[in-house]
C-alpha positions in Angstrom: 4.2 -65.4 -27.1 6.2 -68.2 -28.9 9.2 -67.3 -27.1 7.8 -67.1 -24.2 6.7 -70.8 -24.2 9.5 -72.0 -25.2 11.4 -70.1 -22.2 9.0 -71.5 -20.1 9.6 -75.3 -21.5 13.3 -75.0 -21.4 13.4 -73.9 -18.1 11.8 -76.5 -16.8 13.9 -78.9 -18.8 17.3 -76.8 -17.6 15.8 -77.4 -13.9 15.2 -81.0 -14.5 18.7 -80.7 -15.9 20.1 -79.2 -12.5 19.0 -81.5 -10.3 20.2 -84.6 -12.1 23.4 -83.2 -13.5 26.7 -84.1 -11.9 29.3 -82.3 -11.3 31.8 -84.5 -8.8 34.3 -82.1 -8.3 31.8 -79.3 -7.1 29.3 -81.1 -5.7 30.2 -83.9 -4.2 30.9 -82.5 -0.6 27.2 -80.6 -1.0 29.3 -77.5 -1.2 27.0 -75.6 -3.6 23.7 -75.9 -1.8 26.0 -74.6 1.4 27.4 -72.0 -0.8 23.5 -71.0 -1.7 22.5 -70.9 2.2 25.2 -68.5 2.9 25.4 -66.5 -0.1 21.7 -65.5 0.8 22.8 -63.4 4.1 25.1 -61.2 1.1 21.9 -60.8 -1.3 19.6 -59.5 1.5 21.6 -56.8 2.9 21.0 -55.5 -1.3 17.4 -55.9 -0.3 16.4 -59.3 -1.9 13.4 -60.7 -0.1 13.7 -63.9 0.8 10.4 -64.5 -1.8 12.5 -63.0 -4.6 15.9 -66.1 -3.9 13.1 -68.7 -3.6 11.4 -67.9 -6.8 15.1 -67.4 -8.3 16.4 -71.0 -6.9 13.9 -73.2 -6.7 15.1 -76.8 -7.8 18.3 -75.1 -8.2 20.7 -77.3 -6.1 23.8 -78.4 -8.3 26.3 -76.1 -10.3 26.2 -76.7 -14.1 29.3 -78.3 -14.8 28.3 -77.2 -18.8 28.9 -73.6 -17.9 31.9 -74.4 -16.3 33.1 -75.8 -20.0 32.3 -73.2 -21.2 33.7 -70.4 -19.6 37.2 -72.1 -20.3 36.8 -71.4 -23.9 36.2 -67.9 -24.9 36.3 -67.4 -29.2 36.8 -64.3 -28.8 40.3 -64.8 -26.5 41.2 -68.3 -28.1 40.8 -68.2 -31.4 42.7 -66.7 -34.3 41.3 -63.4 -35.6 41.0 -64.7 -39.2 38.9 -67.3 -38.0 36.8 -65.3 -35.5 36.3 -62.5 -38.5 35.3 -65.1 -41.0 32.2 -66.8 -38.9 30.4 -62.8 -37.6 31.5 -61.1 -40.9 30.1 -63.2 -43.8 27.9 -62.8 -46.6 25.0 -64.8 -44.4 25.0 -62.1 -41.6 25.2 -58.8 -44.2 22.7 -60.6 -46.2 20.2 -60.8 -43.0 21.3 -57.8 -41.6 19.9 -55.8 -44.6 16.4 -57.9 -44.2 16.0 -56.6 -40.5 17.1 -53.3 -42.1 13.9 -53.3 -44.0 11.8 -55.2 -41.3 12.5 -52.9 -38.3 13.6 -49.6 -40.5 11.1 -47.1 -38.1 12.7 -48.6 -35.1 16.1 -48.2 -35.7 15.1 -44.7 -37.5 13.4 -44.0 -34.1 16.5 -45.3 -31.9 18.9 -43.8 -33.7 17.7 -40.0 -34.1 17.0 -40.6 -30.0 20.5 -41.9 -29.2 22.9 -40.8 -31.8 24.0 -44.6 -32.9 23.9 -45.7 -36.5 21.6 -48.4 -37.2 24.6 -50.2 -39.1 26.2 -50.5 -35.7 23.2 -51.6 -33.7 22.4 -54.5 -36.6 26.3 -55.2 -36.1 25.7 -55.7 -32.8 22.9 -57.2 -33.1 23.9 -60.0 -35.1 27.3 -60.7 -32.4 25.6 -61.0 -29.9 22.6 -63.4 -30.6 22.0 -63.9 -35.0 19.4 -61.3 -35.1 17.6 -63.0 -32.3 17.5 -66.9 -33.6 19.5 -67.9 -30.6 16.7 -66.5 -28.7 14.4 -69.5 -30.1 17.1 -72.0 -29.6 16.3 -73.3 -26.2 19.6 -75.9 -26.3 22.1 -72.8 -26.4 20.2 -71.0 -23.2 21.0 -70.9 -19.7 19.0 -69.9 -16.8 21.1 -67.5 -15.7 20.5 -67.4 -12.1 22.0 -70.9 -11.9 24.7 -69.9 -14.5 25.6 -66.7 -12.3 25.7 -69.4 -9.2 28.0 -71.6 -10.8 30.4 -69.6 -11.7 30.5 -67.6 -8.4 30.9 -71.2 -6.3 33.5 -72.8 -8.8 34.9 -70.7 -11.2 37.6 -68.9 -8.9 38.9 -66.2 -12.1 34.7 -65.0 -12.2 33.7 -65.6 -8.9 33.6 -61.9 -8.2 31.8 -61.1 -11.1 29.4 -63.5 -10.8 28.6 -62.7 -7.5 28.0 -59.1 -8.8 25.8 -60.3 -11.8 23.7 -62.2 -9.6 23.1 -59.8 -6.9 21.7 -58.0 -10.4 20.0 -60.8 -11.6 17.8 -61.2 -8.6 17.4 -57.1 -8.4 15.8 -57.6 -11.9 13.5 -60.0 -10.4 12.4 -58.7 -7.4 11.5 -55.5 -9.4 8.5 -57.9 -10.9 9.6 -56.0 -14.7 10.9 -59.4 -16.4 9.3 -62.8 -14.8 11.9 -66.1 -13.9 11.1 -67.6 -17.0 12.9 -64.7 -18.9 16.0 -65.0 -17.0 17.5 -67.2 -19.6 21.1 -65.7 -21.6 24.8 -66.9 -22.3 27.0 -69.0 -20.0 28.1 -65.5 -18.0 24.2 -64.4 -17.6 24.2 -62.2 -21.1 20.4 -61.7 -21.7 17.9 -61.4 -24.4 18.7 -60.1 -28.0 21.7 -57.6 -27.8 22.8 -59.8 -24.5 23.2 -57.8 -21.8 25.0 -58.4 -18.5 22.4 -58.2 -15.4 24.5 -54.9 -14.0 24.6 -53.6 -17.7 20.4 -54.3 -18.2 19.7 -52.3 -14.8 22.3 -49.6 -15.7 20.9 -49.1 -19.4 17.8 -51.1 -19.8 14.9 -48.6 -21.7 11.5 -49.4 -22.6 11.3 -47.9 -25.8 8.2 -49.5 -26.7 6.2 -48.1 -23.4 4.7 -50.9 -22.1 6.5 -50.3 -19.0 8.9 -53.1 -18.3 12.1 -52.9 -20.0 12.7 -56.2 -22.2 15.1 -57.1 -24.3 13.8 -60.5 -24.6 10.7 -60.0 -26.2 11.0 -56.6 -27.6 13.1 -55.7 -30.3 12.8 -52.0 -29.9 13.5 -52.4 -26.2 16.7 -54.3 -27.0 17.9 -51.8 -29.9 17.7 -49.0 -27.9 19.0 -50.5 -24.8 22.3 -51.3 -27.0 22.1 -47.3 -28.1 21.6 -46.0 -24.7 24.9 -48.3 -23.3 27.2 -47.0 -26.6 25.8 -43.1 -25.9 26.4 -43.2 -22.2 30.1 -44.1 -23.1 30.8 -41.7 -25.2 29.6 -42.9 -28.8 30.9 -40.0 -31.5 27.7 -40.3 -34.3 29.6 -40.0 -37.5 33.1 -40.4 -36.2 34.9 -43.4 -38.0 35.8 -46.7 -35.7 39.6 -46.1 -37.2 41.5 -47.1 -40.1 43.0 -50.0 -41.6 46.7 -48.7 -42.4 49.9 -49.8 -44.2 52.7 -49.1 -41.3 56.6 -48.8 -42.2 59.6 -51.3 -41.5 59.4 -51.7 -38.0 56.5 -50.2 -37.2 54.2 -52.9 -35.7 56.8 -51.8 -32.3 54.7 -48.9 -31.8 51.6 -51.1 -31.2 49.0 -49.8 -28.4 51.2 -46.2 -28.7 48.5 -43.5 -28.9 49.4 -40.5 -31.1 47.4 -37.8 -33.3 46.9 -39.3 -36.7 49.0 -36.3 -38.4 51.9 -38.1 -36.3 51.6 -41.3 -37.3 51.5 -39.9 -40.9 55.0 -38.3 -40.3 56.1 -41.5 -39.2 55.0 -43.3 -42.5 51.9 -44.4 -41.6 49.2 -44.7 -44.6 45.7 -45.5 -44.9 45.2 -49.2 -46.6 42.9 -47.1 -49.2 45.4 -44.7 -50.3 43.6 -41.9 -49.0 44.1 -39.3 -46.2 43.2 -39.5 -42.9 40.0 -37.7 -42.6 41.0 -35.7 -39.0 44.8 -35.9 -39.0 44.2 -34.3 -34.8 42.2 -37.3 -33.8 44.6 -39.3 -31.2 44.7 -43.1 -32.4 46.0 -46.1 -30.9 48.0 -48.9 -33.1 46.8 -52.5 -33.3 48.4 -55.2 -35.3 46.3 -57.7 -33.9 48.5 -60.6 -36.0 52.1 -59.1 -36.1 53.9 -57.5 -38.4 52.7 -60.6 -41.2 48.9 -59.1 -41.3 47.1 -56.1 -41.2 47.3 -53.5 -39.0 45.1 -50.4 -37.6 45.0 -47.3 -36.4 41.9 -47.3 -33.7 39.7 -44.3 -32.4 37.5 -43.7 -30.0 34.5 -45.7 -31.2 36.0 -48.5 -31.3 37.0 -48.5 -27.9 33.4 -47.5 -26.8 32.6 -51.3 -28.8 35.1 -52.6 -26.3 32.9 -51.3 -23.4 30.2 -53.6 -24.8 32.4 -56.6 -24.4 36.3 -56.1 -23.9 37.4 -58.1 -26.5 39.6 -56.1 -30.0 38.3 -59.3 -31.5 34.9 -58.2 -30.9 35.1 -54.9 -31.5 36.8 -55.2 -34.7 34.1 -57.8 -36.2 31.1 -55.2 -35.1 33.6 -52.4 -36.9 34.0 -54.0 -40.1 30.1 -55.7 -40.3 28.9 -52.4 -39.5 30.4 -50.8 -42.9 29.5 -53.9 -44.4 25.6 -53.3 -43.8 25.7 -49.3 -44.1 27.8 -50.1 -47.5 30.6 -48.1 -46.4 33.7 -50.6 -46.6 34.5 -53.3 -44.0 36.6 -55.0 -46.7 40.5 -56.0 -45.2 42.8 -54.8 -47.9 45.7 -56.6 -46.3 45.5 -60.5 -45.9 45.6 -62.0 -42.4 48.5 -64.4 -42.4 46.6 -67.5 -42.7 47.8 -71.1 -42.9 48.9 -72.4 -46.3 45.6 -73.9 -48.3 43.1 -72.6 -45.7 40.0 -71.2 -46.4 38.3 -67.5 -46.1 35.1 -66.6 -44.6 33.3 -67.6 -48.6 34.9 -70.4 -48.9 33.7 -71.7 -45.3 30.5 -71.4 -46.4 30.4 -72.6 -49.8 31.9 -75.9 -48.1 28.9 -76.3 -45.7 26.7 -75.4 -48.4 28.4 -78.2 -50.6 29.0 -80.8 -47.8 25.1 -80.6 -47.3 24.3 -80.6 -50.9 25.8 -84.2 -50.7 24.2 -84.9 -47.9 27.0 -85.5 -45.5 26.0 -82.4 -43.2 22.9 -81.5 -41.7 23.6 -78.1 -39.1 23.3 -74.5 -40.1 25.4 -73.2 -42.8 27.1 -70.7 -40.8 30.7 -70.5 -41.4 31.2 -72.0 -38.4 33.8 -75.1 -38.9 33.1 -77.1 -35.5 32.7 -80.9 -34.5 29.8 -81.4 -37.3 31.4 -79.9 -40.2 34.8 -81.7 -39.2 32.1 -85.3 -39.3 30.8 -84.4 -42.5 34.1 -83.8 -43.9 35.2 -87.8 -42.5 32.1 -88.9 -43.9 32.7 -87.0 -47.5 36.4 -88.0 -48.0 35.6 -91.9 -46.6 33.2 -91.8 -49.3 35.2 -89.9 -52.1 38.6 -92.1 -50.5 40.8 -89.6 -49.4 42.5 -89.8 -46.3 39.4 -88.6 -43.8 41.7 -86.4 -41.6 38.3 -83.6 -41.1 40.5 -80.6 -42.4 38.8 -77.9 -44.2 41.5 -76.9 -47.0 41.1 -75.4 -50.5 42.2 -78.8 -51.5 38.9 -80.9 -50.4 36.9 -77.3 -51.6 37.8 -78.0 -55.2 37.0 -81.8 -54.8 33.5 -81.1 -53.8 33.2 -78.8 -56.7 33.7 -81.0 -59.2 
């Protein structure tokens, strides 16, 4: 297979990578390849063969110093929720989301009826976690996650028991011959294949749904959906039941945020649905969020939404999977409120109509994605040096309506 290959070359790049990389303040001392030596004497009381750790860490010997950089910067814990909304909730994403729709309709028909999760959800998800499966073919953004897991357990001292966890469960997946060392690629923190699941999650709710007999989510898109299903079921997924409600609190109301009462209290406290209309089971317990202060909008969250949070523990997260999920099932997902965002800035459009303009004039050449980073901020220098305006890299409605004239 195509992805297959290009695991394959990638891997032997990222191990090229490994043993070249340097990272001083880890490896100077040859702490890590200690580290590896002991950490063995751990992994076979779990019943790793000695076979299985030299398959897994073979030309292995340095800690990636890139995995490091990035665990110190998590979106979903760093950035504002405007922002993190705009680039996973976007007419790009809905507009892909209803293509796969189409594409894999008997699948998710198939996974859903068996599991009880609404394909809207399991697209949502889908699309978080890895763009429908094009990170998958974009060898640059993986990690072998056996070194990744190693990494983090030897230097990242916040992870290190996770890691060490995730590992044990990496090389478990290994030594049960299902998935092969070249699929272990993922994420940074050893998320795999295309609805990115941990190593403990994968052993714990991996299903071959397409009954070949090995369970993976890297190559099988039927395998990954359902795997997705099976971890929101066995967590208590209510098919049906609404992720909560965008509501309108009263003066001095965001103080009750993360209070949990039945939504037929918070309506005697002056608590209204954004919409206007009732709350559709006024016995439900809720829990407030106002996840920008009292200045943006606020929310009134049930239990799905905090099964979401078991799939990564983020309100962030769960809130964009939430509100893409109506958007693809064509059931809201529109914030009637507006976030408090800076003066002049732009919304999740706009983002994207200034990529899609910036390129037009040929000052940027990535992936109109919403996403503002490093490229979009040179493309902006290179636009306003040429247009001469002061070539500070900010995004603003002011440089929008310069590029559309």
């Amino acid at each position: 297979m195509v992805l297959r290959k290009i695991l394959m070359v990638f891997l032997t790049l990222a191990l090229m990578h490994g043993a070249t990389a340097t990272a001083p303040a880890l490896a100077a001392d040859g702490g890590f390849k200690q580290w590896l030596d002991d950490f063995y004497s751990t992994v076979s009381k779990e019943g790793i063969s000695r076979t299985t750790w030299n398959t897994a860490f073979t030309g292995v010997t340095e800690p990636d110093p890139l995995v490091l950089e990035k665990a110190n910067f998590q979106p979903e814990f760093t950035t504002e929720i405007w922002d993190y909304l705009d680039t996973r909730v976007h007419p790009l994403a809905i507009e892909k989301g209803r293509k796969m729709a189409e594409v894999h309709a008997q699948t998710l028909a198939v996974v859903q009826q068996k599991y009880g999760v609404e394909q809207s959800v399991l697209l949502a998800i889908w699309s978080m976690e890895s763009n429908y499966g094009a990170v998958l073919e974009q060898p640059e953004r993986l990690f072998y996650v056996p070194s990744a897991l190693a990494t983090l357990a030897y230097g990242d001292t916040k992870r290190r028991k996770f890691a060490r966890t995730q590992l044990v469960a990496a090389l478990q997946i290994l030594q049960t011959g299902e998935i092969g060392r070249a699929h272990l690629m993922g994420s940074w923190a050893g998320a795999m294949g295309h609805t990115q699941f941990i190593p403990t999650s994968y052993l714990a709710y991996g299903v071959d749904m397409d009954g070949n007999g090995r369970r993976d989510i890297w190559n099988s898109i039927p395998d990954a959906l359902a795997t997705a299903a099976n971890l929101l079921k066995s967590n208590g997924w209510q098919q049906g039941s609404p992720w909560g409600y965008e509501v309108v609190i009263p003066t001095g109301g965001e103080k009750l945020r993360e209070e949990s009462k039945a939504l037929s209290e918070w309506a005697k406290l002056g608590f209204k649905r954004a919409g206007g209309t009732a709350f559709s089971s006024p016995e439900d317990k809720a829990l407030l969020k106002v996840p920008a202060g009292a200045a943006g909008p606020a929310f009134l969250m049930l239990g799905n939404f905090f099964v979401l949070k078991r799939y990564n523990n983020s309100d962030s997260y769960a809130l964009a999977v939430s509100l893409l999920a109506d958007r693809l099932a064509g059931t809201g997902g529109f914030i009637v409120q507006a976030w408090p965002r800076p003066s002049g800035s732009l919304n999740a459009e706009e983002k994207l109509e200034l990529q899609q303009r910036l390129q037009g004039r040929g000052h940027y050449i990535g992936e109109v994605d919403g996403h503002l980073g490093p490229a979009t901020e040179k493309a902006i220098r290179s636009y306003q040096m040429q247009a001469g305006l002061v070539a500070d890299g900010l995004p603003s409605q002011s440089l929008l309506r310069a590029l559309r004239h």
